[in-house]
TORFI-509319 format. One record per residue: z, y, x of N, C-alpha, C, O, CB in turn. Coordinates in steps of 0.1 Angstrom, whole numbers, plus 5000, padded with zeros to 4 digits. Each point is the difference from the previous one (the first is absolute). Glycine has a CB too. Example, Ala and Ser with C-alpha at 12.3 -4.5 7.8 and 13.67 -1.06 7.14 Angstrom:
2
507849435132500050124991500050125009500750005010500549884971498150235015500050115009500850114992500150115005497749835007
This chain:
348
484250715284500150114991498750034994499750014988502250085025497549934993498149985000499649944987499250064992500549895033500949894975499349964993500949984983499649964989499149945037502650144979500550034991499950134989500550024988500349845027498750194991499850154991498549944995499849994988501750275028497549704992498849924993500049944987499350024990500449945030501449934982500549974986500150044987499549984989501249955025500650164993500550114990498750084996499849964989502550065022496750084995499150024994499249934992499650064990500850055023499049764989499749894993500750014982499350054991500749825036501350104972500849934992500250154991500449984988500849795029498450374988500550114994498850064995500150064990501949965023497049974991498850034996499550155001500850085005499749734982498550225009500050124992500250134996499750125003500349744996500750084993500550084987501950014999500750064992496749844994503050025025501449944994501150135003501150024995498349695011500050375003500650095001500050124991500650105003499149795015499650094969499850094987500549924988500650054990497350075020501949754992500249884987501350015001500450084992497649735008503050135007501449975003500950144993500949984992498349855033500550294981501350124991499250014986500749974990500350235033497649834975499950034987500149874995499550004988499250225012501749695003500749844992501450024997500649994989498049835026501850214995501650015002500450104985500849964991499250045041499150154971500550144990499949944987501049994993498150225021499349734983500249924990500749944993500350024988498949995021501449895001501249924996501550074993500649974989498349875031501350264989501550054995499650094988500850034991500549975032497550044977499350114988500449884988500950004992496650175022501749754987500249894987501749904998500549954989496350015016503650035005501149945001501650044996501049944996497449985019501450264991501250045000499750124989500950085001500049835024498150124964500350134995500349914991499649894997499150325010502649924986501250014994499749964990501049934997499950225012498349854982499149994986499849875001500849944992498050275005500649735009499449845003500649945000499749894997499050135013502750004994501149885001501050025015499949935009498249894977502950295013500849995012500949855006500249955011499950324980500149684996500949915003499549855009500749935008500350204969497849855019499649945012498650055011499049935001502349884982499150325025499050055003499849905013499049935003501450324985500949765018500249965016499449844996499449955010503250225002497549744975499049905008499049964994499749894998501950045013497650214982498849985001499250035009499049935002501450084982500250135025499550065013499749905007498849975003502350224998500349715004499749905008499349904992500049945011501850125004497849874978498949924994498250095004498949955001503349954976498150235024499150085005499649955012498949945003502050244986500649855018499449995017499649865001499149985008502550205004499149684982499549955003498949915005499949915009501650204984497649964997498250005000499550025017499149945007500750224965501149935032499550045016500649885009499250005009501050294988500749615005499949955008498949854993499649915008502950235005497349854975499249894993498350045009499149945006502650054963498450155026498250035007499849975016499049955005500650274978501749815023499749945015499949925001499049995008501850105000499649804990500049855000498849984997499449915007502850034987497350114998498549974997499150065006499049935000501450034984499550175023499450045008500349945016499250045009500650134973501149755021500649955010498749905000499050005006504050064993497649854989498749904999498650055008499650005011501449934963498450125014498750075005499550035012498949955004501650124979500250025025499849995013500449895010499950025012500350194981500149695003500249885006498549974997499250045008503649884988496850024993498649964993498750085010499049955004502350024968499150185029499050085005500150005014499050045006501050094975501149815026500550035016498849835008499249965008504750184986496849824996499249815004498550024994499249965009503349834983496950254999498750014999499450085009498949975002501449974978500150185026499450115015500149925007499150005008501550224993500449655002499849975014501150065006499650035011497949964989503350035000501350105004500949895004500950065006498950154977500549685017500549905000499749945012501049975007499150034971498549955025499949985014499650095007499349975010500449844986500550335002499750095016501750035005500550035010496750154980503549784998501750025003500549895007501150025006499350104974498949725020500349935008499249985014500249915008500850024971498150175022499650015014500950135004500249985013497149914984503150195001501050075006501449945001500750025010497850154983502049774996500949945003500449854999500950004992499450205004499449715007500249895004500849924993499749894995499750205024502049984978501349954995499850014986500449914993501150155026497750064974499850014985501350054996500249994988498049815009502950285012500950014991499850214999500350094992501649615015497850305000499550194998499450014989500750084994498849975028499549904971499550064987501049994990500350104993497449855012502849944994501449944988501050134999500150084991500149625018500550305005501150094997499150154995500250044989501949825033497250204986499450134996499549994987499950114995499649945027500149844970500050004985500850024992500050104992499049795012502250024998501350024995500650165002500450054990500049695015499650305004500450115007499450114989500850064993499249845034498750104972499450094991500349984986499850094991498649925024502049894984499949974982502050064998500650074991497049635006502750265011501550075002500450125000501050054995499249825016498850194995499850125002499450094981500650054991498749855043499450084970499950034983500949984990500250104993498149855011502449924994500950004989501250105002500750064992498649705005500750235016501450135000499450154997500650084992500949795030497650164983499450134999499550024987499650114996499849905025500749874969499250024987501150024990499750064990498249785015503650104998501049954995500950215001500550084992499249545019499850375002500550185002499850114989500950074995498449905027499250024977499450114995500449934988500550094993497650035023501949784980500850034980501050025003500450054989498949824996502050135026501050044993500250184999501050064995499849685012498050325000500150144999499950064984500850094997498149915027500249964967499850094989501650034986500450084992496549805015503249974998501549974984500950115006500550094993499949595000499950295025500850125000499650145005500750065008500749784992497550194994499950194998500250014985500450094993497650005026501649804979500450044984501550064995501149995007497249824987501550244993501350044995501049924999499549894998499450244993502149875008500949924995500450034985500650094994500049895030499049874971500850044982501350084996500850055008498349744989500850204992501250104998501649864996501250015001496550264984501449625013500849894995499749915010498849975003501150074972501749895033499949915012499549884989500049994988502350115034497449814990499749884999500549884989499549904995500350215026501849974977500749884995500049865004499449955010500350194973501149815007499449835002499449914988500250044989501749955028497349894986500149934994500149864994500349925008499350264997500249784984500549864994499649925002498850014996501650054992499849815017499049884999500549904993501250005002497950055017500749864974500249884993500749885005499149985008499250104982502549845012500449905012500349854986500549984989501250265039497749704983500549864995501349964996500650045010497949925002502150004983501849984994500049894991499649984988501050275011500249675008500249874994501549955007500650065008496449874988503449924995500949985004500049935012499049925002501550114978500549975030500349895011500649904996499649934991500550195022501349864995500949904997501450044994500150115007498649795009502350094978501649954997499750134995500450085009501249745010498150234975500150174993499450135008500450114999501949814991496650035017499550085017498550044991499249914997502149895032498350334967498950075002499350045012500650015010500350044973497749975016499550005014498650074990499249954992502049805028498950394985499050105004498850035011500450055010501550004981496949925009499049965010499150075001499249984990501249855010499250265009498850135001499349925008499250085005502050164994498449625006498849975000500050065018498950055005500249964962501749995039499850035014501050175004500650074991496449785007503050165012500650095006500450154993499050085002499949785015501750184979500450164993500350085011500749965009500349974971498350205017500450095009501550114998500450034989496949935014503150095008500950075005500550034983499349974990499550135039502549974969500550064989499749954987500450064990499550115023499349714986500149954989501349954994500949945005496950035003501950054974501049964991499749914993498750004999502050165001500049724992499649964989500750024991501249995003497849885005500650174976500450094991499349864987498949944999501150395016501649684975500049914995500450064988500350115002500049735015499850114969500550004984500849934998499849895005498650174988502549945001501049864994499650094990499650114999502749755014498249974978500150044982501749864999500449905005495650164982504250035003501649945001500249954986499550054990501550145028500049684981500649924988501250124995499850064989499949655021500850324994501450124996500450045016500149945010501249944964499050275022500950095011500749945010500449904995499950224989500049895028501349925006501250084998500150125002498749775016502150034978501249994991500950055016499949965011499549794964501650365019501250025011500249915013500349884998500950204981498749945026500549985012498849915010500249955011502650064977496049985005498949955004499450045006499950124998500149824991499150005025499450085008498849935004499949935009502150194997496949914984498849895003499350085012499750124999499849774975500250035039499450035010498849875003499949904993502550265014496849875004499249955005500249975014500050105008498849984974501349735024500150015009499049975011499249924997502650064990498050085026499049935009500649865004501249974996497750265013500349705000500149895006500850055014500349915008497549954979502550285018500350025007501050065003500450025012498049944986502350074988501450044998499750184993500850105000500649705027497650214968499750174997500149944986499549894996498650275025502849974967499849994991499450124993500150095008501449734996498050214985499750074991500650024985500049904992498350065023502350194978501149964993498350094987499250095000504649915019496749874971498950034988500950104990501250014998497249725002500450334993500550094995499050014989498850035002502450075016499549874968499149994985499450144996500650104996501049724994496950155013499250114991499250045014498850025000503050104977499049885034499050035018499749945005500649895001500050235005498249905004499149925008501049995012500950085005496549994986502049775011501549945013498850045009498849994997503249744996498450325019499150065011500649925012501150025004498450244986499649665016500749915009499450035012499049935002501649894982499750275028499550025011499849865011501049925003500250334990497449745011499849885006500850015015499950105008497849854978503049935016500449985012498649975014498849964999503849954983498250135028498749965010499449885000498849994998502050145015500049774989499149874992499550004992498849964999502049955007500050134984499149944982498550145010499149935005503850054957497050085039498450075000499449945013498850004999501850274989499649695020499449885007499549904990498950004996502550035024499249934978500149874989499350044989499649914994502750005012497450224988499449974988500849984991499850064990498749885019502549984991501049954989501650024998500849985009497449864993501850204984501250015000501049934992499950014988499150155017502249755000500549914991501450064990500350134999498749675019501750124976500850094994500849934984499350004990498950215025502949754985500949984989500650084992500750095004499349785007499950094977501450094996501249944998500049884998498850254992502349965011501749964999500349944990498949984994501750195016500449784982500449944987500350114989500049974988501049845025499450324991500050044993498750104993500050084990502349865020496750044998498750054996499549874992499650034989500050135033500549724981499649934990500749984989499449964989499749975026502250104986500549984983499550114996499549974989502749925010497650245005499450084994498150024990499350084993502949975027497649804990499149954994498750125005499250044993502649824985498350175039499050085006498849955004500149895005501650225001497349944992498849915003498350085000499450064992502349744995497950165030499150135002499149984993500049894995500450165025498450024976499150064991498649965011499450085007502450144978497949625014498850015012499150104999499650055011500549734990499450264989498350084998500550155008499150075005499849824964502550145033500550175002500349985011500450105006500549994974499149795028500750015019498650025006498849955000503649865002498250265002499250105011500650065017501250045003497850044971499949905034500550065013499550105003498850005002501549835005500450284995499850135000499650015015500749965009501050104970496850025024500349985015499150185001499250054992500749585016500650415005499450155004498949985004499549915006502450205000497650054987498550015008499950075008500450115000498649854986500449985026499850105010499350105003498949955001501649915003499550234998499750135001498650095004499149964993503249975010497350155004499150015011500350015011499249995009499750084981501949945010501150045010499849885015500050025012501950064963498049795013500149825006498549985001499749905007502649984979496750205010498949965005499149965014499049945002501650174981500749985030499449905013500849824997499349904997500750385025500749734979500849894998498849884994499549925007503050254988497149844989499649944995498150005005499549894997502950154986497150035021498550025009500449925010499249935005499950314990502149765012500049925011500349865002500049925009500450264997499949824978500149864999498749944993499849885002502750154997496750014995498549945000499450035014499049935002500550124972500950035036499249985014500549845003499249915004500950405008501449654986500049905003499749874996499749905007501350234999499049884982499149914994498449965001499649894998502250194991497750015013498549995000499849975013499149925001500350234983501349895028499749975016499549865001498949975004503050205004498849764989500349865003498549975000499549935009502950024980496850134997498849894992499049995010499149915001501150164973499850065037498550005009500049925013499050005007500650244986501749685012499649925009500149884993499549905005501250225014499849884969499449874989498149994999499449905003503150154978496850095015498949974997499149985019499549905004500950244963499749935038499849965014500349885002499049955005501450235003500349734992500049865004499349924992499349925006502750105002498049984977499249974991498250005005499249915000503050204985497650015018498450065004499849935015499249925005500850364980501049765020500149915015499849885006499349955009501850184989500149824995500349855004499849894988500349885002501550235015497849954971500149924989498349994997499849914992502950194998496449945014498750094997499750014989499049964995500349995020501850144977499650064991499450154996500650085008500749744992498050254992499150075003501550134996500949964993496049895001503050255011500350135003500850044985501250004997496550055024501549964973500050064981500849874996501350014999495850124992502449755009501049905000501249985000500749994990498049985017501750035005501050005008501350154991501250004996496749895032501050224973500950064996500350034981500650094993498749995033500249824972500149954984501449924997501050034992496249935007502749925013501049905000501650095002500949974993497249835019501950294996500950055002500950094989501249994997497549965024499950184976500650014983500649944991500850054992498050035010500849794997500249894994501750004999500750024991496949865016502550085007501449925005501350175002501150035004497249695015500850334978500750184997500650024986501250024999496850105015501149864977500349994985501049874998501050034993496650095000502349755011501249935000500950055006500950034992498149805006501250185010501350045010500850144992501150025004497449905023501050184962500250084995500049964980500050074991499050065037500949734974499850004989501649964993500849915004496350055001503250124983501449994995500249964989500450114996500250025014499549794980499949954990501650024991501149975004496849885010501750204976501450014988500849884999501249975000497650184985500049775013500549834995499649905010498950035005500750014969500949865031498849905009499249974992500449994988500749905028497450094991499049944989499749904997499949925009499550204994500549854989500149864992498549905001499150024992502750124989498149755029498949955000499749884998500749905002499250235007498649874984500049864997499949865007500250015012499150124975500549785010499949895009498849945001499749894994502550075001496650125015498549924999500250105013500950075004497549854968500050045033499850045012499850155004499850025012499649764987500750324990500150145002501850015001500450095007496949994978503449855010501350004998500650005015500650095004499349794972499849995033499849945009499750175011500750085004498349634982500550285014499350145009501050114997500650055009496649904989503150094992500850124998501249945005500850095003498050044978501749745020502049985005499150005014500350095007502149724974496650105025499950055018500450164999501050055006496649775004501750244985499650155004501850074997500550055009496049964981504149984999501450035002500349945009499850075010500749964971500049855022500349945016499850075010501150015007498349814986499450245013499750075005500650125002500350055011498449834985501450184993500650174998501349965008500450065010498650064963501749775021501849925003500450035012501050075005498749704983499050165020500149965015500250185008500750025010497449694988500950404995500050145008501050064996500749984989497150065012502450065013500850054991500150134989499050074997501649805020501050164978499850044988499750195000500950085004500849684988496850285003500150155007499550064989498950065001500849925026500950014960499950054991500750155000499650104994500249654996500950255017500250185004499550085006500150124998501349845003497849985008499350075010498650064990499750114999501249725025498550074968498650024992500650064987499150084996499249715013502750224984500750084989498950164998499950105007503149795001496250074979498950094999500150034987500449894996498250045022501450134975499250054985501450004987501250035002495849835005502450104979501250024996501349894999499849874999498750294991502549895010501449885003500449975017500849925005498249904970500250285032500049955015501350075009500150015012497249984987503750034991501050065004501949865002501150015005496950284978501549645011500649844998499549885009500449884998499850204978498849965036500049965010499850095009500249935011499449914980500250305013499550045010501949995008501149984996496050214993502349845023500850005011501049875005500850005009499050264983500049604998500849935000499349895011500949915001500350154974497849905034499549945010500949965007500550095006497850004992502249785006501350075012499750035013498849965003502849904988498950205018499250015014500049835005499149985008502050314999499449624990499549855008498449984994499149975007503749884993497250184984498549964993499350045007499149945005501250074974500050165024498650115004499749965013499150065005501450154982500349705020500249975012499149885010499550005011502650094978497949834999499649835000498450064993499149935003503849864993496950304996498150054997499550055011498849995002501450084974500750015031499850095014499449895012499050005006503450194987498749715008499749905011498849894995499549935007503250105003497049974974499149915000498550085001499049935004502749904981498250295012499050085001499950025018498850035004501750094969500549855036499749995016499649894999498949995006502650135005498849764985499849885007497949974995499149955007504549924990496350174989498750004999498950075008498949975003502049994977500350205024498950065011500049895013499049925000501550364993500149715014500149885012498849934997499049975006503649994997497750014985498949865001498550044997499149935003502749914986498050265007498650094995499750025014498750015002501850134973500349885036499350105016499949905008500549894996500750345004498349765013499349925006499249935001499350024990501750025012498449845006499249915000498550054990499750124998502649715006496950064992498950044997500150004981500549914993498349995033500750214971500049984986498949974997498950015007502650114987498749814991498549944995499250114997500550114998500249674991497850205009499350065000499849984984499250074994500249945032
């Protein structure tokens, strides 16, 4: 415990006990007044907070850099032998901070007021093209959250004629009955929002009617979450970021790489792992090309925790969609790097 609170003082410094709320007040001052933009307050705040677990990581570094240049390194292996006491009490502290740093932002958004106008929801753009045998297929590009819709336009050849009933079918036996002049509102089934995708035909008598969606106007209507969801969403950047400090510890440790370093690489593999793209990107074929499909490859192989890091604006069309196996398998790979960061002798 000793040497854990050592740490923690280490990694907190100062000042952090003054920097961290007037950061925080800050943040919801600029994020959530009403004037500035309510509609995406909640994820600029969190693009806010997320600056605070980015500076730890880097101060994490640092005191790695500053712990091995005192000499702190071998007075810890003359007390302990095994080398695994300093590791865990590192981790421990940096765990510690991020939760206590992660706290105090979520205090300020809610003393604030609450608008006069909820959240609503909003629109996002989805891929739509054809499949097969008369089969559309709608693609948000990864996981949709809870209550999501997709909301569509037809434009029509003529009226449907008596006794006609142009509908829309799923692949799953769900249909949707169209209606000239209104938006078809198609509530995602639990798979299609797992899935991201939604497939879907129309009947014969929608096609004699000569119905046909309006790509540029389909849209997936998805809710914004509230302040309400703010532990929820803070606790899911605690989980995200956890992982990175027994990454940069093994790195500085067992890799000998330098402290600042170490906690560079990890940002790095933070911003991929969070990184979401409208379109895949399109690369060329030379040896920068080369490097960017490893580095997608890479992202392929982790897993997918684009919900968990859901920050700033549009972060409402991934937050909360991580599944608990994803958050699960970052959880156990962030253990298995600690394991390997503790014991035996680290390089100097």
């Amino acid at each position: 415990m000793r040497l854990t609170l050592c740490w923690l003082r280490d990694l907190a410094g100062r000042r952090a006990w003054l920097a961290v709320p007037i950061g925080a007040l800050l943040a919801a001052l600029l994020a959530l007044d009403p004037v500035l933009g309510p509609e995406e307050g909640i994820g600029s705040y969190l693009a806010y907070a997320a600056l605070l677990p980015a500076a730890l990581l880097l101060r994490f570094g640092l005191v790695l850099n500053a712990r091995r240049r005192d000499g702190f390194g071998e007075e810890e292996r003359l007390r302990d032998p095994r080398g695994a006491r300093a590791p865990w009490a590192a981790l421990a502290a940096a765990a510690g901070a991020l939760l206590i740093g992660l706290t105090i932002c979520l205090v300020p958004p809610l003393l604030a007021p609450e608008p006069e106008v909820g959240p609503g929801a909003a629109r996002h753009p989805v891929h739509l093209r054809a499949a097969d045998s008369g089969w559309w297929r709608a693609d948000a590009r990864g996981a949709a959250p809870a209550g999501s819709a997709l909301l569509m336009v037809f434009e029509w050849e003529r009226l449907p004629a008596a006794g006609e009933t142009p509908v829309l079918e799923a692949r799953d036996g769900r249909t949707l009955t169209l209606v000239p002049g209104e938006t078809a509102r198609w509530e995602l089934s639990e798979s299609e929002r797992r899935a991201g995708a939604i497939e879907w035909r129309a009947n014969e008598d929608a096609r004699a009617a000569g119905a046909a969606a309006v790509r540029a106007l389909t849209r997936l209507e998805v809710p914004r979450p509230s302040r309400a969801d703010l532990p929820g969403l803070l606790l899911g950047q605690f989980l995200f970021y956890l992982p990175l400090f027994p990454l940069v510890l093994l790195l500085a440790r067992r890799g000998g790489a330098g402290g600042l370093l170490a906690a560079l690489a990890a940002l790095a593999l933070a911003g991929l792992l969070a990184f979401d793209p409208r379109d895949p990107p399109i690369l060329p074929n030379s040896p920068a090309g080369w490097i960017g499909h490893a580095v997608l490859g890479l992202k392929a192989l982790l897993p997918d925790l684009r919900g968990l890091a859901a920050a700033g604006q549009g972060f409402e069309l991934r937050a909360g969609t991580t599944s608990p196996v994803a958050a699960g398998a970052w959880l156990l790979i962030g253990g298995i790097a600690a394991w390997f960061a503790h014991g035996g002798r680290a390089r100097s």
